[in-house]
N, C-alpha and C positions, 0 to 999 in steps of 0.2 A: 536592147536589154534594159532593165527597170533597174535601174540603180537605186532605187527610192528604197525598191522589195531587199535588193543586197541587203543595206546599209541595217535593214529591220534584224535581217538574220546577224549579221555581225553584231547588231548588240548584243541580244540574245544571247550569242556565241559566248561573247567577252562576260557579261556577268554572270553565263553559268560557270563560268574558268572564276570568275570572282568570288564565286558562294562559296565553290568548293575549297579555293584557297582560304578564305578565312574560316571555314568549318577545321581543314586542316590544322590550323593555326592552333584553334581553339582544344582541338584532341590531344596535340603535341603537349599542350603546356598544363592539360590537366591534371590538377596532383593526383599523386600515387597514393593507396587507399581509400575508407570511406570520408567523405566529408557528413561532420554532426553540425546539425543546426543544434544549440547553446539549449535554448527554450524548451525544444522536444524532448534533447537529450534529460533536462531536469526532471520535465511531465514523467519520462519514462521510468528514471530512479524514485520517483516517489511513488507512480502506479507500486511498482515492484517491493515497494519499503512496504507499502499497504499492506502486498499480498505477502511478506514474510511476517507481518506483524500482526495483523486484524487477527480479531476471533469473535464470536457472536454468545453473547449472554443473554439465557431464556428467561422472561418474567412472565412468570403463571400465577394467575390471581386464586387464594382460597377463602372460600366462603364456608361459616363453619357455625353450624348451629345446634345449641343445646350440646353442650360438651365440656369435659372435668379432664381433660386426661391429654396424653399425647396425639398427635397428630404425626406421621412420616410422609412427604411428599418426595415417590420416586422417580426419576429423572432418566431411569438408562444409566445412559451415556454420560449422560448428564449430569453426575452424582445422585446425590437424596441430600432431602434437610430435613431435621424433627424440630416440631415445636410443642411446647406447653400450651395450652389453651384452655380459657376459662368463660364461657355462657358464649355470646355470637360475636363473631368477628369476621375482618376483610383483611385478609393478609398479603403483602407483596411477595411471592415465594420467586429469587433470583436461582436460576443456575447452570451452570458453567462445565464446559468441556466438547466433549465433540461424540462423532458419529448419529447416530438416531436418537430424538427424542421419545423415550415411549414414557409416558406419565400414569401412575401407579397410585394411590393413597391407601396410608395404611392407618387404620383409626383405632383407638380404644372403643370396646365396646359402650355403645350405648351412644355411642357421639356422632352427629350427625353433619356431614361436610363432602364438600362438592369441588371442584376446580372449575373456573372460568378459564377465560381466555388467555391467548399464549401471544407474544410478541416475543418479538427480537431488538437488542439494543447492539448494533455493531458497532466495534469504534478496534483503535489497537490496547493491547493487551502488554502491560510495563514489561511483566517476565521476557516475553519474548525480543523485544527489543532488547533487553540488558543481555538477549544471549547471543543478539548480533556481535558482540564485544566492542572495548572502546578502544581509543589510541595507545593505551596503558600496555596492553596485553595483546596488540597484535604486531605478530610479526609480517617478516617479507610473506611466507604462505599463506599464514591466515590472511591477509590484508588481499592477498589474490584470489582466493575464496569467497571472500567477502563481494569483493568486484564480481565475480562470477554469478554468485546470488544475487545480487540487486543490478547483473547486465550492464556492470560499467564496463563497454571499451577499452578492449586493452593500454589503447595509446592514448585512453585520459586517466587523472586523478581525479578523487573526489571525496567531500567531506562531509557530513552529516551531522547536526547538532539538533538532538530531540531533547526539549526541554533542559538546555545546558549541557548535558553530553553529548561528547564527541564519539561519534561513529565514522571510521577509514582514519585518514590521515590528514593531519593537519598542514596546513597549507605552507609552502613551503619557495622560498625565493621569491624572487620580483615579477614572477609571469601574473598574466591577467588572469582574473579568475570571475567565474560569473557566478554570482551570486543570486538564490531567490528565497523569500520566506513564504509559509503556508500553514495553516490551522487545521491540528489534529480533534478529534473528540477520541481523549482517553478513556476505558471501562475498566474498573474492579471488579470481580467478583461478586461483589452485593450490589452491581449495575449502578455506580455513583458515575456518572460522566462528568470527566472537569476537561477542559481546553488547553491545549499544551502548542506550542510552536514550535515548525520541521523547520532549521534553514539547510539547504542542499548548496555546496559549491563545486564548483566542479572548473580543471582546469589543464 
């Protein structure tokens, strides 16, 4: 008999009884629910702040020649703006709202003018965010709603400071809390972008 061939199969044997016990091991002692990596978990509250907050501001250029009189530029969806106008101009026409943009001009007679090109200026929209509400005014429900909307896990907290207010709840005892900051581009209405800073914590 080859003892050599044995000894092969017995190891074999022993470290397949080895793998499985420490697989065992490892299943036994894994905790109960999801485990969040800290990082991803942030990335994902902020994707989600974006998407409760962004909105897109149309800038349509008007070219406008030989003209005494009003100009209307309609938007849809998008509202309308009117302007006074006097001999030839290039005007930045912003605006704001949602659904379809269908663009319209309504001119006094005799006045001649045209629309250029359309762009989009995305960034978050202030309203919106102020109607996430702040610590002030949310309670137990709302502050769970909240969570719901921006997909905070149940069994974390979390806190949200846009540009000095507080968004959820503020941080509370001596547990660790992970902290990140991040740069918004804010839009008004008249498409002025100014830079504002998100910090997320979460814990």
């Amino acid at each position: 008999m080859n003892k050599k061939g044995i000894s092969h199969v017995d190891f074999v044997i022993s470290l397949g009884i080895f793998l499985i016990y420490i697989m065992s091991i490892f299943l036994y002692i894994k905790p109960l629910g999801p485990v969040f990596n800290n990082d991803r978990l942030v990335e994902d509250i902020r994707d989600n702040f974006e998407d409760e907050t962004y909105w897109v501001v149309k800038k349509v250029l008007l070219f406008v020649d030989k003209c005494d009189g009003n100009i209307t530029v309609d938007g849809g969806g998008y509202g309308r703006k009117t302007f006074t106008v006097s001999g030839n101009e290039v005007k930045e026409v912003f605006l704001s709202g949602s659904g379809e943009l269908v663009l319209k001009l309504i001119i006094t007679e005799g006045c001649e003018a045209e629309l250029g090109a359309v762009s989009d200026i995305r960034g978050v929209n202030k309203n919106k965010v102020s109607s996430l509400g702040n610590v002030s005014s949310l309670g137990n429900l709302e502050y769970s709603e909240l969570k719901s909307k921006l997909k905070v896990p149940e069994s974390k907290d979390f806190r949200l400071i846009y540009d000095g207010d507080l968004i959820g709840r503020e941080v509370s005892g001596q547990g660790n809390v992970y902290v990140r900051e991040f740069k918004e581009f804010e839009v008004s209405s008249e498409g002025v972008v100014t830079h504002k800073v998100v910090n997320i914590g979460i814990w």
